[in-house]
Backbone as JSON, one array per atom type, in Angstrom:
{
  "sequence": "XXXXXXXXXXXXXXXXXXXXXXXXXXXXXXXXXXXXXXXXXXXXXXXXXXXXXXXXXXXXXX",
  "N": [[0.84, -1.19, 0.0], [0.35, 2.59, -0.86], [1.41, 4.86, 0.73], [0.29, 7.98, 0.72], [-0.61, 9.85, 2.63], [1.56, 10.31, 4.53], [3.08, 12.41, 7.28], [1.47, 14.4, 6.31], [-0.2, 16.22, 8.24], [1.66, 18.05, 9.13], [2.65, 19.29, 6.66], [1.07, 22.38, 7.02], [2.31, 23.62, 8.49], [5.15, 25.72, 10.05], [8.32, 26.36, 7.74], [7.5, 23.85, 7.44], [7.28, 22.05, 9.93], [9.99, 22.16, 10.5], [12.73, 23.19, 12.49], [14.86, 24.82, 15.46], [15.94, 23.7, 17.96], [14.97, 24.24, 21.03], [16.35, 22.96, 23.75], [18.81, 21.08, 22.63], [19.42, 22.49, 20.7], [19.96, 21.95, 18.21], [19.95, 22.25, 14.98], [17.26, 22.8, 11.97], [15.72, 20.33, 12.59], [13.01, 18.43, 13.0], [10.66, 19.99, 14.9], [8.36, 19.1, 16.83], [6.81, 18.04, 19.07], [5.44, 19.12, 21.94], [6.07, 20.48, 25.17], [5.99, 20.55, 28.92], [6.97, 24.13, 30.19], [7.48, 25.65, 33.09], [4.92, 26.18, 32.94], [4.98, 27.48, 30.6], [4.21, 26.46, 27.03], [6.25, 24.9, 25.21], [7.84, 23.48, 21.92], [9.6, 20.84, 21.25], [12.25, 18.64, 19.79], [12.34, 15.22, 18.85], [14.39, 13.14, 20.13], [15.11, 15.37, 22.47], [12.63, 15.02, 23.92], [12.27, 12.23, 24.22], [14.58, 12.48, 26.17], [14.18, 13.62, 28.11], [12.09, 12.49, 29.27], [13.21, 10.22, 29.88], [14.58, 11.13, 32.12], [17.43, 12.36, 31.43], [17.61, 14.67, 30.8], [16.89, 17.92, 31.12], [14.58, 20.59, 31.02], [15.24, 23.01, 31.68], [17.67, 23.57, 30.54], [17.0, 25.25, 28.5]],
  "CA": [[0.0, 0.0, 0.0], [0.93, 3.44, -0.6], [1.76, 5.91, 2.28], [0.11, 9.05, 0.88], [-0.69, 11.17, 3.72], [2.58, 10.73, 5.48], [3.45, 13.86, 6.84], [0.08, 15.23, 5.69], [-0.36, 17.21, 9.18], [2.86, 19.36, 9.14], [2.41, 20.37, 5.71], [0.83, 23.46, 6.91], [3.63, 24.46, 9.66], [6.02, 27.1, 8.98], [8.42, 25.23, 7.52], [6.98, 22.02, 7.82], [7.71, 21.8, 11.42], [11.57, 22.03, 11.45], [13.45, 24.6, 13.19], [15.89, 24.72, 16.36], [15.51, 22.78, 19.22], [15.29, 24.93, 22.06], [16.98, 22.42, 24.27], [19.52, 20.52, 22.03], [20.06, 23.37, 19.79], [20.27, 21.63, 16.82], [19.36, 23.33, 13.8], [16.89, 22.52, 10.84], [15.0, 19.24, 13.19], [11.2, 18.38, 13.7], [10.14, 20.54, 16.38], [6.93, 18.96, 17.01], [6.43, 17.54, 20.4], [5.18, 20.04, 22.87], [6.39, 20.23, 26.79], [5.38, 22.05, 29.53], [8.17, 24.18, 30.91], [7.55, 26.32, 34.04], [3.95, 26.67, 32.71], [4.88, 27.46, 29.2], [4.41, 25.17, 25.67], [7.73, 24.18, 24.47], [7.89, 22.65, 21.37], [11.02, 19.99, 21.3], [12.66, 17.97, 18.85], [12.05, 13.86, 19.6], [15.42, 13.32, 21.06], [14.95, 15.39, 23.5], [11.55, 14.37, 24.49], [12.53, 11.46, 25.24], [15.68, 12.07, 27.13], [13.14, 14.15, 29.38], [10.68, 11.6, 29.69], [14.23, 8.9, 30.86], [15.0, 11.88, 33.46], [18.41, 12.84, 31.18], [17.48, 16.37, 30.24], [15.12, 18.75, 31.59], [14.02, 21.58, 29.87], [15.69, 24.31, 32.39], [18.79, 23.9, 29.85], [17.02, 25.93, 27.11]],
  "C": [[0.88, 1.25, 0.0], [0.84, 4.3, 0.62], [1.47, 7.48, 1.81], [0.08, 10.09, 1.57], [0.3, 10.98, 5.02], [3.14, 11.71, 5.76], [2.13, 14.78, 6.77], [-0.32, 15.96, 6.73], [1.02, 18.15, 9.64], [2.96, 19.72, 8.07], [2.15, 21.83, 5.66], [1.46, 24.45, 8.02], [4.65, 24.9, 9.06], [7.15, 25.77, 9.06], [8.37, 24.36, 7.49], [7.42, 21.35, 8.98], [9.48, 22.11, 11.59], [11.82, 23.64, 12.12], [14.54, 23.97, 14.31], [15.64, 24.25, 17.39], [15.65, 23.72, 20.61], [16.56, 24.17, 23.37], [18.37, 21.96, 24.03], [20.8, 21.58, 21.39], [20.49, 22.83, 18.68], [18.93, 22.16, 15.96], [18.05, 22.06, 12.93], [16.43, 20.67, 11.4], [13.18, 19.47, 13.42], [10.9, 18.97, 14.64], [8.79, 20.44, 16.41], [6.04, 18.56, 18.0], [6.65, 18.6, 21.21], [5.26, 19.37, 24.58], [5.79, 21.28, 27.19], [6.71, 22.34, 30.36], [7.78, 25.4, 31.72], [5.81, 26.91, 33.65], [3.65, 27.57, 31.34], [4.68, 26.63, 28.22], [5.54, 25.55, 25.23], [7.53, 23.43, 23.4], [9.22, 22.08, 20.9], [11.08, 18.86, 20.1], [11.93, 16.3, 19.29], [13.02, 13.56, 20.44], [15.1, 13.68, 22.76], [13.71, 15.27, 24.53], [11.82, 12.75, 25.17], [13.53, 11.32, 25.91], [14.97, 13.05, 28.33], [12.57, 13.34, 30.0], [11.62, 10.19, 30.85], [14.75, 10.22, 31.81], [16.57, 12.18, 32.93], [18.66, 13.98, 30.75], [16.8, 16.83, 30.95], [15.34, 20.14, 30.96], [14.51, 23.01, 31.06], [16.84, 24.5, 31.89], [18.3, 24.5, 28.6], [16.93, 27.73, 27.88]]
}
């Protein structure tokens, strides 16, 4: 089967979701998974979502 609508919900994000990782700081990545940081939305790369979620990051390094 084909895989048409892969993707098909970041099509309409500024660049199609990438950008800079607030955390990581790497450039030109998916920033599409949203955190909550001190009562703000964060949106984070995958990476570091899950090195949050294993307790190896936390989001007070962006």
């Amino acid at each position: 089967m084909s895989k048409a609508h892969r993707g098909k919900g970041i099509r309409e994000l500024v660049s199609r979701g990438r950008g800079a990782c607030p955390v990581c700081k790497r450039t030109n990545v998916k920033i599409l998974y949203e955190q909550d940081a001190g009562g703000a939305k964060v949106t984070i790369c995958k990476t570091c979502k899950a090195a949050i979620k294993h307790g190896k990051k936390t989001i007070a390094n962006a």
